[in-house]
C-alpha positions in Angstrom: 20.2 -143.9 31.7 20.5 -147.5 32.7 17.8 -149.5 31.2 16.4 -153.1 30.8 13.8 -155.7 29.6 13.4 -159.1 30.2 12.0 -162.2 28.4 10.8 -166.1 28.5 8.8 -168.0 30.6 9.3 -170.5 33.2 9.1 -174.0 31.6 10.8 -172.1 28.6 13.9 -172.6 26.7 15.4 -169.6 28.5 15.1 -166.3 30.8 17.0 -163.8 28.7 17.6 -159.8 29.4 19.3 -157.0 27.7 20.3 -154.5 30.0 21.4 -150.4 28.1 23.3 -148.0 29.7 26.2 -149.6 31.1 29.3 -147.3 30.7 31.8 -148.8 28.7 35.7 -149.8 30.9 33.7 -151.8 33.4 34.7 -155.4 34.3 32.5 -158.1 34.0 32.2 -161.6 34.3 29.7 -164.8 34.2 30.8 -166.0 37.3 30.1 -163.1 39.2 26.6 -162.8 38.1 26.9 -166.9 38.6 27.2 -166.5 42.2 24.2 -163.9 42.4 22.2 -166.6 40.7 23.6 -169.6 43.0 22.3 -167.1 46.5 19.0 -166.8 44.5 18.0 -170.3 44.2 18.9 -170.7 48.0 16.6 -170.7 51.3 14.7 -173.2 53.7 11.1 -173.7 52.0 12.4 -173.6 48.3 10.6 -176.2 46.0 11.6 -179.1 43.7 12.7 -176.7 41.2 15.3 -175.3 42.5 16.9 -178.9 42.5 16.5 -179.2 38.6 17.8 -175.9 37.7 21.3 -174.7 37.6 21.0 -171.5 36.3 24.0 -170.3 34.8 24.3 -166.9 32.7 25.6 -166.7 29.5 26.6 -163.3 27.9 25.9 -162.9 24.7 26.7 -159.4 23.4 27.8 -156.2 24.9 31.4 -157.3 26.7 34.3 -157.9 25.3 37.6 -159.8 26.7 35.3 -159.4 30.3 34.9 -155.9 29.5 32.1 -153.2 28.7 32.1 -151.9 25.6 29.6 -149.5 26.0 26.9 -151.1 23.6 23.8 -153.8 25.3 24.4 -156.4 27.2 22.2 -159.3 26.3 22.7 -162.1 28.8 20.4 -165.8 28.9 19.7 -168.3 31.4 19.1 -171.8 30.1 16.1 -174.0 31.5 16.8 -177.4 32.7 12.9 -177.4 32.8 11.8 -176.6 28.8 8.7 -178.4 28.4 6.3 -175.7 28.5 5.2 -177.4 24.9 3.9 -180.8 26.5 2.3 -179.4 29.9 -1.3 -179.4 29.9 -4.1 -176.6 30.0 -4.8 -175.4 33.2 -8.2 -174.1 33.7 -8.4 -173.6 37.2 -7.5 -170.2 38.5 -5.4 -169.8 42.0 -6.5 -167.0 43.8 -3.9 -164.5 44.3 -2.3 -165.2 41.8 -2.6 -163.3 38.1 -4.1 -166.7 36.5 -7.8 -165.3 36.4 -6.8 -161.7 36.0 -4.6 -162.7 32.8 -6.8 -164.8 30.8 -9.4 -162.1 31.6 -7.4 -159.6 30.1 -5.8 -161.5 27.2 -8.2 -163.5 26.3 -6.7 -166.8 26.5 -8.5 -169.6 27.0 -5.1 -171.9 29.1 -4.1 -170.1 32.2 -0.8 -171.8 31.5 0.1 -168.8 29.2 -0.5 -166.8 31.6 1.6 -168.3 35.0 4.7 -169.1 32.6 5.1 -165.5 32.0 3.9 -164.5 35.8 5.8 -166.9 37.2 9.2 -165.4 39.8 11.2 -167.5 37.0 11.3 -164.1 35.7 12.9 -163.2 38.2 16.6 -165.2 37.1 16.8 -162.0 34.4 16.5 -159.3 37.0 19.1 -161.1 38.9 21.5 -161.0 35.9 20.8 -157.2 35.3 21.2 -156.3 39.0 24.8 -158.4 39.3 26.1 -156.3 36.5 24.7 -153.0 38.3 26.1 -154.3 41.4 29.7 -154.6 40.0 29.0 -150.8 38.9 28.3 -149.3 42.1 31.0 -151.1 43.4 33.8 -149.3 41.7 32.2 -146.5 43.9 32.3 -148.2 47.2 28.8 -149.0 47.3 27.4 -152.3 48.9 24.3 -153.7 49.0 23.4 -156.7 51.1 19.6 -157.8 52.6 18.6 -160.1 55.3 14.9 -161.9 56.3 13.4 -159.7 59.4 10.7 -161.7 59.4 8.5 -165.0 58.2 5.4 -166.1 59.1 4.3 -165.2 63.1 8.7 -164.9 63.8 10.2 -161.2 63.9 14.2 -161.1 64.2 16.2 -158.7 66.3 18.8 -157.2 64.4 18.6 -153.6 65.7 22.2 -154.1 67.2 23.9 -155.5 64.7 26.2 -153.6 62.2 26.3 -154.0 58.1 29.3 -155.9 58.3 27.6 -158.3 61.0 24.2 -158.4 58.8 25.7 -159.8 55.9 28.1 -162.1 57.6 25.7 -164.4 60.0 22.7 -163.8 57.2 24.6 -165.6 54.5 25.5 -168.7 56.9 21.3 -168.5 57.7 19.1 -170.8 55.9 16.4 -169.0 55.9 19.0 -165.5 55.2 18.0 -164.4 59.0 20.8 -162.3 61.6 19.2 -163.4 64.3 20.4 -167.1 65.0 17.7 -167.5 67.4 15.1 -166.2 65.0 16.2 -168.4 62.3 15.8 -171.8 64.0 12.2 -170.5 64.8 11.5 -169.3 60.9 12.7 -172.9 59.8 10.3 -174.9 62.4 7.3 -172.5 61.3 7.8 -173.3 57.7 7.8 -177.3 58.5 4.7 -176.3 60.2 3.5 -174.6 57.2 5.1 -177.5 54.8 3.4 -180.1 56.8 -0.3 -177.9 56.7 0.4 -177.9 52.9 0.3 -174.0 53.3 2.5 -171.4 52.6 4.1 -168.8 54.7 5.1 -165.0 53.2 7.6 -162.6 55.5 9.7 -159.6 55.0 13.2 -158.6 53.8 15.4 -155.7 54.6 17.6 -154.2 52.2 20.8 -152.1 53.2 22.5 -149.9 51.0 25.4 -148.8 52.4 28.3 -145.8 50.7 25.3 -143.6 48.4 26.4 -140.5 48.4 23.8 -137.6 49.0 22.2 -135.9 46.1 20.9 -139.0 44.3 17.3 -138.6 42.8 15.3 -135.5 42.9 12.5 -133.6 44.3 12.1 -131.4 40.9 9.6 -134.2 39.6 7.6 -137.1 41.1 8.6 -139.7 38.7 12.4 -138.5 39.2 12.1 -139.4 43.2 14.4 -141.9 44.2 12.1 -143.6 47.1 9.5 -144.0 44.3 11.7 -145.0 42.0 13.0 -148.2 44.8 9.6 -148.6 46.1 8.1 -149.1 42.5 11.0 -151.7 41.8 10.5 -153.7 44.9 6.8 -153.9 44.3 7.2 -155.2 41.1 9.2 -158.3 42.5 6.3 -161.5 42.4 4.4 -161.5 45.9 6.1 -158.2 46.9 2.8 -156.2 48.2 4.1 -153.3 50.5 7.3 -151.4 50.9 8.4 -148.6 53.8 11.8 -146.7 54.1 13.6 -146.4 57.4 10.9 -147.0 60.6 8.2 -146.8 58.0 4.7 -147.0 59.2 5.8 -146.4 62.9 6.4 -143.2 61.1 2.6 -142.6 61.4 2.6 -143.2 65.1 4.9 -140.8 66.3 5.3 -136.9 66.8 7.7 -135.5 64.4 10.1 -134.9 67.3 10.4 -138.7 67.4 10.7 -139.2 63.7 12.9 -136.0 61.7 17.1 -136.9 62.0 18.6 -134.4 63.3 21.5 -132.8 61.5 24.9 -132.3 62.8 28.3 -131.1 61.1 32.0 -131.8 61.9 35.0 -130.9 59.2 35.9 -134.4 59.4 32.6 -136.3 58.5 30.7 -133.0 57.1 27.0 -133.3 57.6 25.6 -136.2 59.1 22.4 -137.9 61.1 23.0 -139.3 64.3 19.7 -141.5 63.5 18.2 -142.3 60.6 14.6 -143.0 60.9 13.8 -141.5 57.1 16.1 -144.8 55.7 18.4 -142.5 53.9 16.1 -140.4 51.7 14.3 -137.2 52.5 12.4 -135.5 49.5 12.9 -138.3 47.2 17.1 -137.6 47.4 19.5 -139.6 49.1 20.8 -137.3 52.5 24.3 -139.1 52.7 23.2 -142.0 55.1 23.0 -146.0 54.4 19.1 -146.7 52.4 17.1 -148.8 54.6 14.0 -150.2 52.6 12.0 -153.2 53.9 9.1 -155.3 51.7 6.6 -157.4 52.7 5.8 -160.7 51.4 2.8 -162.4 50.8 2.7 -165.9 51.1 3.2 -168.2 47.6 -0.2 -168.2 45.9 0.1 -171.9 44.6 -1.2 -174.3 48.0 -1.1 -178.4 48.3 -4.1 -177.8 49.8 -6.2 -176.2 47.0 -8.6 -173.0 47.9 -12.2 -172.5 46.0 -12.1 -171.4 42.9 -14.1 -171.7 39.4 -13.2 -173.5 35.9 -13.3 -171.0 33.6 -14.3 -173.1 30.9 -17.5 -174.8 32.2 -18.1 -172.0 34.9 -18.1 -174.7 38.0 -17.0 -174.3 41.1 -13.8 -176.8 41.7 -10.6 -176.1 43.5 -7.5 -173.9 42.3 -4.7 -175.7 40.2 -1.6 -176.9 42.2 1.7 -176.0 40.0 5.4 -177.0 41.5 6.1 -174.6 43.6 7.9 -173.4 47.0 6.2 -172.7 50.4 8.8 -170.0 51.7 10.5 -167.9 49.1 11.6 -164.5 51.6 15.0 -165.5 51.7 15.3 -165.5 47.5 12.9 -162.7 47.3 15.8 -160.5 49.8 18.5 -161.3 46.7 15.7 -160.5 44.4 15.6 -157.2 46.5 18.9 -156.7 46.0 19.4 -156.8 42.1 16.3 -154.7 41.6 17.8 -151.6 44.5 21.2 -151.9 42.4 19.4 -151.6 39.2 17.8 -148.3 40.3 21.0 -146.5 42.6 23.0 -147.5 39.4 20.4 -145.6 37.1 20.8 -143.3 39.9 24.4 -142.7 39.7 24.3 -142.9 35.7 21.8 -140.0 35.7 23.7 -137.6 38.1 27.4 -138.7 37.0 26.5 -139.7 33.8 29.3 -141.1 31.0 30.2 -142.9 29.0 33.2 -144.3 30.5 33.7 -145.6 33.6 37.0 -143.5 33.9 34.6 -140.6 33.0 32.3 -141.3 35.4 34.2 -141.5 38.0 36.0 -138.3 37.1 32.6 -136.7 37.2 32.1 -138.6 40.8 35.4 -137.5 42.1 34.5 -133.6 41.0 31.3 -133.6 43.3 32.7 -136.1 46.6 35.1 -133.0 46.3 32.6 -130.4 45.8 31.0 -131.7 49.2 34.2 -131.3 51.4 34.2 -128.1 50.7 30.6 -126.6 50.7 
């Protein structure tokens, strides 16, 4: 199984990870997982930070000559920003955030221990792990791209477009949006939102096109593949809902209007001429593209303070104010990304598992021909 933990904390020396599990034959290099980290850092309504930091990976262990070996990959980003020794106590909890909640359960007695571990920062590692699983999956012809459907009050219209379309007019966005039109109105709500010193939250879509039915499992709960996605994407900073395919219109409809039909040519085998479910039915991948979306909440950190109580002398006051950005959607989509790959390479480890790429794929080419001829 593919595997991973992360480490360091914001104003930190570094964000490091060690990722397990990788088969060994598999190319890799730093600026591959470079330009994942570049599309991370990107977006209308990122904060002063992201103009400090460079955030470049270095791999450490675990690839040899820009090749697996088979053994851990440890890989470190290096903080600009490392003077988490000289900031001062903060004693002010923001709510929404995990301030209170972590000194609370701790015991600590600075709340900065607590947001330089909470902190998205964390998020650089998972982006490191997730560009190494997306170079996996892609010697399968699997892609993985995400756009912003929505931010603040603005919804996009995208329901026409195609993957290819997606990914091309969403990268040129600066706000990571499909819909042109949309965009312009996503970056004049967030100067509304910059100028309020608020914040604004949306949601991301994430496509996952070329999985191959028969990923994940019904046989156990903690083996289903939506659960599996859904836990990852709520683990993401700010992430606080996730839905597959139409999601909670799901709830609205009869299932006449909700269940894909199923339909069978020799050419394409069985196939869905909709796909409402997003790809999975019974916690297993059915053969079409994995639609998830998440919702953001908006950045708990405001310019404009709420209420909130020193947790030393007990008073009321308001909440600290830490750097910090007043959109983040469009980083949180790439975020989205790496942490999806992580799990459909787990995925593919687990049902086609190796430890070679060539035999892996072997193993892959044995069941894509089991399919054709079921």
């Amino acid at each position: 199984m593919i595997r991973y933990l992360t480490s360091g904390e914001s104003h930190g020396k570094a964000m490091l990870a060690i990722l397990d599990g990788v088969p060994a034959g598999l190319s890799v290099d730093e600026e591959m997982i470079n330009a994942e980290l570049s599309r991370r850092m990107l977006g209308y309504g990122r904060g002063k930070r992201m103009g400090i930091e460079s955030d470049r990976v270095e791999i450490f262990s675990g690839i040899r000559r820009s090749v697996t070996i088979g053994s851990p990959i440890a890989m470190v980003v290096r903080n600009v920003d490392h003077s988490i020794d000289t900031l001062p106590a903060v004693l002010e909890p923001r709510p929404g955030h995990a301030d209170l909640a972590g000194v609370l359960k701790y015991d600590l007695k600075d709340i900065r221990s607590v947001l330089e571990r909470a902190s998205a920062r964390e998020t650089v590692a998972r982006v490191c792990v997730g560009a190494v699983c997306k170079r996996l999956l892609s010697e399968f012809g699997i892609k993985i791209a995400s756009h912003v459907t929505m931010i603040g009050s603005v919804e996009a219209s995208t329901g026409e477009l195609g993957f290819n379309q997606i990914v091309t007019i969403a990268e040129k966005s600066p706000v990571r949006c499909a819909d042109p039109d949309a965009s312009k109105l996503m970056c004049a709500e967030i100067e509304e939102a910059m100028k309020g010193k608020d914040t604004l939250g949306g949601v991301f879509e994430v496509i996952i096109k070329g999985v191959p039915p028969g990923l994940g499992s019904y046989a156990q709960w903690d083996r289903r593949l939506d659960g599996r996605l859904a836990f990852a994407l709520v683990s993401i900073q700010a992430v606080k809902g996730v839905s597959f395919g139409i999601g909670f219109d799901a709830a609205r409809r009869r299932g006449s209007m909700v269940h894909d039909e199923i339909f069978y040519d020799k050419k394409r085998g069985f196939y869905r001429s909709t796909n409402n479910a997003g790809g999975i039915e019974g916690g297993v991948t059915n053969g079409e593209d994995i639609v998830i979306k998440a919702a953001m909440k908006p950045i708990s950190t405001l310019r404009s303070p709420l209420s909130s109580v020193n947790i030393k002398t007990k008073k009321a006051v308001k909440a600290s104010v830490e750097r910090s950005d007043v959109c983040a959607v469009p980083a949180a989509g790439v975020i989205g990304e790496a942490v999806c790959a992580i799990e459909i390479a787990n995925a593919m480890v687990e049902k086609f598992g190796a430890d070679s790429l060539r035999e892996m794929k072997r193993n892959y080419s044995g069941y894509i021909e089991q399919l054709k001829h079921f």
